[in-house]
Structure formats: structure tokens, C-alpha cells
C-alpha positions as CSV (number, residue, x, y, z in Angstrom):
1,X,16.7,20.9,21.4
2,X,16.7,17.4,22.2
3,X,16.7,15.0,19.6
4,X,13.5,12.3,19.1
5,X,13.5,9.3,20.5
6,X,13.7,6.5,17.8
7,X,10.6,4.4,17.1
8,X,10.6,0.8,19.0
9,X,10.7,-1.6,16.9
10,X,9.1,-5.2,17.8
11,X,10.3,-7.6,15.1
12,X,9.3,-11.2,15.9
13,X,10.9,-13.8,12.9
14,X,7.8,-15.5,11.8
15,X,8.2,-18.0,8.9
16,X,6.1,-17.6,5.7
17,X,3.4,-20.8,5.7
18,X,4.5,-23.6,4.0
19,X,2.6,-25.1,0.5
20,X,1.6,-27.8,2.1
21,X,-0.2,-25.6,5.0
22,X,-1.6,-23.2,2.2
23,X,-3.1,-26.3,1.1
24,X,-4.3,-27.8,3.7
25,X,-6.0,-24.2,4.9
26,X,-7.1,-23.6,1.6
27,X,-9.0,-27.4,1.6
28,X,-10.6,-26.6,5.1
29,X,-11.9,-23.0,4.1
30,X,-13.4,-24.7,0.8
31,X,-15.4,-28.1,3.0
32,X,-16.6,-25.5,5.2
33,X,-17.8,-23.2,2.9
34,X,-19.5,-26.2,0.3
35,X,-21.2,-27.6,3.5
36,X,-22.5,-24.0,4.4
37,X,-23.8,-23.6,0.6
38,X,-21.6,-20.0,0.2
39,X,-21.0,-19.0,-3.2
40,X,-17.7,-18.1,-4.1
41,X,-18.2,-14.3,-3.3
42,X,-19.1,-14.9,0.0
43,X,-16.9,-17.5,0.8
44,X,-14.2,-14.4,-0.3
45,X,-15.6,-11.7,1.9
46,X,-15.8,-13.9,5.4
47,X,-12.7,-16.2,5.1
48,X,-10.4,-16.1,7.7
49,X,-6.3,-15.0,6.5
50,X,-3.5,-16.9,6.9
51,X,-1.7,-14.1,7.5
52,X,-3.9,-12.2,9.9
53,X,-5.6,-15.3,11.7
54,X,-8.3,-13.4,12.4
55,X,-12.2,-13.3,10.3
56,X,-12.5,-10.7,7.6
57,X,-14.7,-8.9,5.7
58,X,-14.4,-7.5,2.4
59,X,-15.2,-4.2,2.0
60,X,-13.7,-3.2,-1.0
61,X,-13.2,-4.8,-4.3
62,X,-11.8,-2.2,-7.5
63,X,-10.7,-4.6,-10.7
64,X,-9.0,-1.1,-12.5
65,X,-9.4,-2.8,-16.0
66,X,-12.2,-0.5,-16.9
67,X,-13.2,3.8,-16.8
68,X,-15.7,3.1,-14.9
69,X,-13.9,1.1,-12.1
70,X,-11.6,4.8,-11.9
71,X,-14.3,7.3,-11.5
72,X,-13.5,9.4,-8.5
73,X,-10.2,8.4,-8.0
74,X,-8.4,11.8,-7.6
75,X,-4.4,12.4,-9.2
76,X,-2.5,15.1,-7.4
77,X,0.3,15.9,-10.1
78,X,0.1,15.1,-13.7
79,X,0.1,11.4,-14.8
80,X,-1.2,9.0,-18.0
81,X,-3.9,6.9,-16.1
82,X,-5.1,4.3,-18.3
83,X,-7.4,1.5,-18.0
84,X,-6.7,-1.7,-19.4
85,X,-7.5,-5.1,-19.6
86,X,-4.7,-5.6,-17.7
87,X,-5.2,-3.2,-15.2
88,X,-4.8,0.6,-14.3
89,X,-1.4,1.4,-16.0
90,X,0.5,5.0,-14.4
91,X,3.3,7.3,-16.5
92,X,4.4,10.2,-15.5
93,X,3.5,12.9,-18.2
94,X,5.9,15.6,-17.5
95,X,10.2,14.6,-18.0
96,X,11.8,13.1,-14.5
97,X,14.4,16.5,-15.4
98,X,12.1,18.1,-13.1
99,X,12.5,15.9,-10.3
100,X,10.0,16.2,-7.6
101,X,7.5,18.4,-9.8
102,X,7.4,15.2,-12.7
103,X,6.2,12.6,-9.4
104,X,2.3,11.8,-8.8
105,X,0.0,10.7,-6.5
106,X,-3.5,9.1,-7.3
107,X,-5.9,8.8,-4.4
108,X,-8.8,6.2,-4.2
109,X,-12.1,8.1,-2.9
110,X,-13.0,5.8,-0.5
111,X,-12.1,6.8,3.5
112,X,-11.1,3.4,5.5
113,X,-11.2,1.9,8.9
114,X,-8.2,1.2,11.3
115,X,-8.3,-2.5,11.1
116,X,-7.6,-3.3,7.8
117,X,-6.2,-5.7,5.1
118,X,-5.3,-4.1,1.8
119,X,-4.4,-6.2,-1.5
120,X,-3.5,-5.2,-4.9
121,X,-1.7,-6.9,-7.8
122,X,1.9,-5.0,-9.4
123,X,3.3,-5.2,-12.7
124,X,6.4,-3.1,-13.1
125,X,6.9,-2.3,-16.7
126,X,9.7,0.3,-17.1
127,X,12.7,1.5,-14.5
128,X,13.9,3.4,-12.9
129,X,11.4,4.5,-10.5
130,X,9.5,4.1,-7.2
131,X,6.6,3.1,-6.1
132,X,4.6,4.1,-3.0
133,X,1.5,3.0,-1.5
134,X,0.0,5.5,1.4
135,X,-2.9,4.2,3.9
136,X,-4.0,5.7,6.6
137,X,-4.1,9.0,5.2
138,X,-6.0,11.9,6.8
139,X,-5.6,15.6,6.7
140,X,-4.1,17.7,9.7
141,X,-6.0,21.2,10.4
142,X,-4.5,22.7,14.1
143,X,-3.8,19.2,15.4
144,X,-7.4,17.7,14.5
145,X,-7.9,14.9,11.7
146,X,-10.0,16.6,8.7
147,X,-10.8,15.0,5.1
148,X,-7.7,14.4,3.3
149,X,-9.4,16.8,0.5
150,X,-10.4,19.7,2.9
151,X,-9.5,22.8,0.6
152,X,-8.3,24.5,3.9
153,X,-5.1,22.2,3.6
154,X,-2.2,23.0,1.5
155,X,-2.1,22.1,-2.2
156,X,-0.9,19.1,-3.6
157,X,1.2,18.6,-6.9
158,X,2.9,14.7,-6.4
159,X,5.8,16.4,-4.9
160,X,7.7,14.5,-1.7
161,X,7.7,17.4,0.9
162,X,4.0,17.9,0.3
163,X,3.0,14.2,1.8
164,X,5.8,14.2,4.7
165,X,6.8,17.8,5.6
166,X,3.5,19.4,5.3
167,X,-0.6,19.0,6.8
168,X,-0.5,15.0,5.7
169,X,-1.0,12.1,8.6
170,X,-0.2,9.3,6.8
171,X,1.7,5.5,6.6
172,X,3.7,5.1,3.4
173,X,5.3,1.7,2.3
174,X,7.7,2.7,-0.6
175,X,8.9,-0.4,-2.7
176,X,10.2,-1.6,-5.9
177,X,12.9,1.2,-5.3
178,X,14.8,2.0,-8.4
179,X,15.2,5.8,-8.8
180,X,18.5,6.1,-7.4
181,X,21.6,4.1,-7.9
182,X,21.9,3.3,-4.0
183,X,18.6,1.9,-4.6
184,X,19.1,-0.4,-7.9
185,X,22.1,-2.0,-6.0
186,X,20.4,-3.1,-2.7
187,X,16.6,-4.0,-3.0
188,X,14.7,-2.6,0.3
189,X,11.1,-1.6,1.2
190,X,10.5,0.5,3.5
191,X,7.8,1.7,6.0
192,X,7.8,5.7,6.9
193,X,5.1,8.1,8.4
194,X,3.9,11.2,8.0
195,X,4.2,13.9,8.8
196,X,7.7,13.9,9.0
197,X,10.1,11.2,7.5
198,X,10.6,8.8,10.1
199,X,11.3,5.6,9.1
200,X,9.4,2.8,11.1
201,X,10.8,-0.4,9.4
202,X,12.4,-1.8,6.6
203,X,13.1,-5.0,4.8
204,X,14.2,-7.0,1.7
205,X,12.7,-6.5,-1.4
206,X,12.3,-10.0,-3.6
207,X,11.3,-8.1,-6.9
208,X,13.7,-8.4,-9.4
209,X,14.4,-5.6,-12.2
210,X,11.8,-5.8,-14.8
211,X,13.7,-7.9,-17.4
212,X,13.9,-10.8,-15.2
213,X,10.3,-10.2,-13.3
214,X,7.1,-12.2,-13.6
215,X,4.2,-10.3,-12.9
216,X,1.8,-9.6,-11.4
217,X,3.0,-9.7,-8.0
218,X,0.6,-10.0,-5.3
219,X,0.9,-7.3,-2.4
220,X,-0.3,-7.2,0.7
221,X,-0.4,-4.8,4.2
222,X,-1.9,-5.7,7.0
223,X,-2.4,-3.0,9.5
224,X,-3.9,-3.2,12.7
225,X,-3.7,-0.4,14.5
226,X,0.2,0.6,15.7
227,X,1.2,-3.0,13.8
228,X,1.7,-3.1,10.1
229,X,2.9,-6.4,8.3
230,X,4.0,-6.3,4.7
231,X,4.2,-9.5,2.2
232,X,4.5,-10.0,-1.6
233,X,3.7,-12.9,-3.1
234,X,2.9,-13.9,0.5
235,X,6.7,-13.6,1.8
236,X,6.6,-11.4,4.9
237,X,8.9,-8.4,4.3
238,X,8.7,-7.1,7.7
239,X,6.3,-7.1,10.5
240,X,6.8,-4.7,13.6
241,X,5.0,-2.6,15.8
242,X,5.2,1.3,16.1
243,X,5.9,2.5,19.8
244,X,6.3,6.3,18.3
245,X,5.0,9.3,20.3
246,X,2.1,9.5,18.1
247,X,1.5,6.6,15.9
248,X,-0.3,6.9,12.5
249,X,-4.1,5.5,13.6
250,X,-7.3,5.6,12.4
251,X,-9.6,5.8,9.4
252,X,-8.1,7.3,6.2
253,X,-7.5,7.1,2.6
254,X,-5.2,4.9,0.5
255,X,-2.8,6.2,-2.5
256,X,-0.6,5.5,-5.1
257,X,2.4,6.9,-5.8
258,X,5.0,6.6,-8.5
259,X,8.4,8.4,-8.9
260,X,9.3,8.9,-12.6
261,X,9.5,7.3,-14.9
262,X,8.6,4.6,-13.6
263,X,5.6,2.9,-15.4
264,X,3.4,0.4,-14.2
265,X,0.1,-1.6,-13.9
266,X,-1.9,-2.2,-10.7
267,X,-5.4,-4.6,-10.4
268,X,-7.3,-6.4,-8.5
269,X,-7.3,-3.7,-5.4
270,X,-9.1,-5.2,-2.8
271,X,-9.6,-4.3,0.9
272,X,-10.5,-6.2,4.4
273,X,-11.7,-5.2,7.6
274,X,-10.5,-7.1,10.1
275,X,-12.3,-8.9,13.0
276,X,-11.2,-8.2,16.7
């Protein structure tokens, strides 16, 4: 058997805008948008990124401070989800003793397009841990996309093999990587796809350990079809293109994932369609 041909990697070094451009862009979006008469909102949901250059639309916009704002959000796994002012704040309920079987996985409902910009705000409370977020996620039924929640595919508990080995298409940026001590002594994030565990790209994570953090941090993928861009805090973390076999495209669902016992609040999870 022959082995896979490793993923080509396009990886062009782009510097992060400076303050002074932020500025300057963020003046020019606010004169056009006061001499149009748009209302904050709307000035929101059809400004053009920085980091996309292209016009957006929001589509989605979940504070996770309140019940409400989690109805129909779906945990695979068992978890403490709580709303707070603060945000939605994830715990593993069962003791990381049981390795895989003490992990979660807590879908949003809503099903995605292709071209999208996803945002969310992270506060890592407690380590060791890992955090995941999936996108793109569809289920896989004799080599045809189905709903992610199609009771014809396998169960789902929060553990590992389930999401990469099993009926799962799906992107998966893993960071804040502190379970393991390989981990805790070199920072990384990392981009993988599913099914399968092939890693796509990879890059340095600025977080620090919780004691010397300052949250929230601001997170950010861009994914546009076969290319995904990652930033926190508006540092790129890595930026490539996926020349794979069968790259992970399409509509889907997005997910977070937490390795225990790692606890930590998320806000503000907002998502953009992008303009062609």
C-alpha cells in the first residue's frame, strides 16, 4: 500500500496590519458609514475585513451570556455549560482519569456556508487542557454529505476517534494546547481534518498559561473554501491553502471542543459570509 501524498502547503509571510493602518481603516469605514446614515448594526454586518479584504455580511451573532442565547446548542459527552455574564463557561463533569471518555463536544445548531468568517472571544480559566474549535462539519453516509445529526451515523460521546476516525467531515483548529507536557513546553496551534488525522498546518501559539493571560482573547478563522487563515488578537497564526485529495468544503456546522479539565469561557460568537 502506498503511502499518502502529504498536503501542499502554500504559506505566503504576510505581516499583521500595523496600528496606525487599523486606524486609519477603522476612520474610513466610520466617514463612510456616518455619511451613508448606517447605524452601528449595520455598519457591523456590511464592513469590509482587514483581514479578508473582501465585503461581509453578518449572519450570525450568539452573545452566550444568557439560557436563552444556548437553546439548541447540542453537547456530545457530558459537560457543565453555564451561562454567565461573562459568557458560556465549559467543565468537564466526569474526572480526566478516564481520558478520552471525560472530553466533550458542544455543537451550535446552525448549518453554515463555505465562505465564511467566524469570531469568538476565549478566556482560559484553568489548565491543563485543550481546546478545539470544528467548522465545516458535515456527516458522511456511503460517501454523500448528510446532517451532522442524521441518527444513521455513529454515536457521539466527546471522544477523539469519534470526530477523526469515524463518519465526521470536518476542519478542526486545536489551540491553547496544554494537556500534555510536549504541549505546555512548546505553544502550537494546529489545523487537522477529518476524517482522518492529517495535519494541514500549524503555527505559534501567543497565549500564555493562564496566570500570566489577559483575556478575552479575540479569535478568528477565515475560511474560504480550500484556504483557512487563523489569527488571535489579530496576529496571523498561519495562513495556507489545502491541495489534499479531497479537501474539507462546503456548508457545515461549527463546535467546541475542550479536553479535560480544561475550563473556560467563550462570547461574543459571531459569523461572516464572505463576498466573492
Amino acid at each position: 500500500m502506498s503511502k499518502s501524498k502529504e498536503p501542499e502547503l502554500v504559506c505566503p509571510a504576510s505581516a499583521a496590519p500595523s496600528l496606525m493602518d487599523r486606524r486609519e481603516y477603522l476612520r474610513t469605514i466610520l466617514l463612510a458609514g456616518s455619511a451613508a446614515g448606517l447605524t452601528g448594526q449595520a455598519l457591523a454586518q456590511t464592513a469590509t475585513g482587514p483581514s479578508s479584504g473582501t465585503p461581509q455580511k453578518r449572519i450570525y451573532f450568539n452573545p452566550l451570556r444568557t439560557d436563552q442565547d444556548l437553546h439548541g446548542f447540542r453537547l456530545e459527552g457530558a459537560a457543565l455549560v453555564q451561562a454567565t455574564a461573562q459568557g458560556m463557561r465549559l467543565k468537564n463533569s466526569l474526572s480526566p482519569t478516564l481520558g478520552q471518555e471525560s472530553n466533550f463536544v458542544l455543537w451550535c445548531p446552525e448549518v453554515f456556508p463555505d465562505q465564511i468568517e467566524i469570531r469568538w472571544n476565549f478566556s482560559p480559566l484553568a489548565e491543563p487542557g485543550l481546546c478545539v474549535m470544528f467548522f465545516a462539519a458535515q456527516g458522511l453516509l456511503q460517501g454523500q454529505f448528510v446532517s451532522l445529526f442524521d441518527e444513521r451515523l455513529a454515536k457521539r460521546k466527546g471522544e477523539y476517534d469519534q470526530y477523526t476516525k469515524s463518519d465526521v467531515s470536518a476542519l478542526q483548529i486545536a489551540y491553547f494546547r496544554r494537556r500534555y507536557p510536549s504541549e505546555r513546553a512548546f505553544h502550537e496551534c494546529v489545523l487537522r481534518r477529518a476524517p482522518g488525522f492529517q495535519l494541514l498546518m500549524r503555527g505559534a501559539d501567543p497565549i500564555p498559561n493562564v496566570e500570566d493571560a489577559t483575556p478575552p482573547y479575540k479569535m478568528r478563522i477565515v475560511k474560504r473554501a480550500r484556504v483557512v487563515e487563523f489569527f488571535i488578537n489579530d496576529l496571523s497564526i498561519f495562513k495556507g491553502v489545502d491541495n489534499s485529495l479531497h479537501p474539507t468544503t462546503g456548508s457545515g456546522h461549527i463546535g467546541f471542543r475542550q479536553m479535560a479539565p480544561l475550563e473556560a469561557v467563550y462570547s461574543d460568537l459571531e459569523v461572516f459570509e464572505l463576498g466573492v
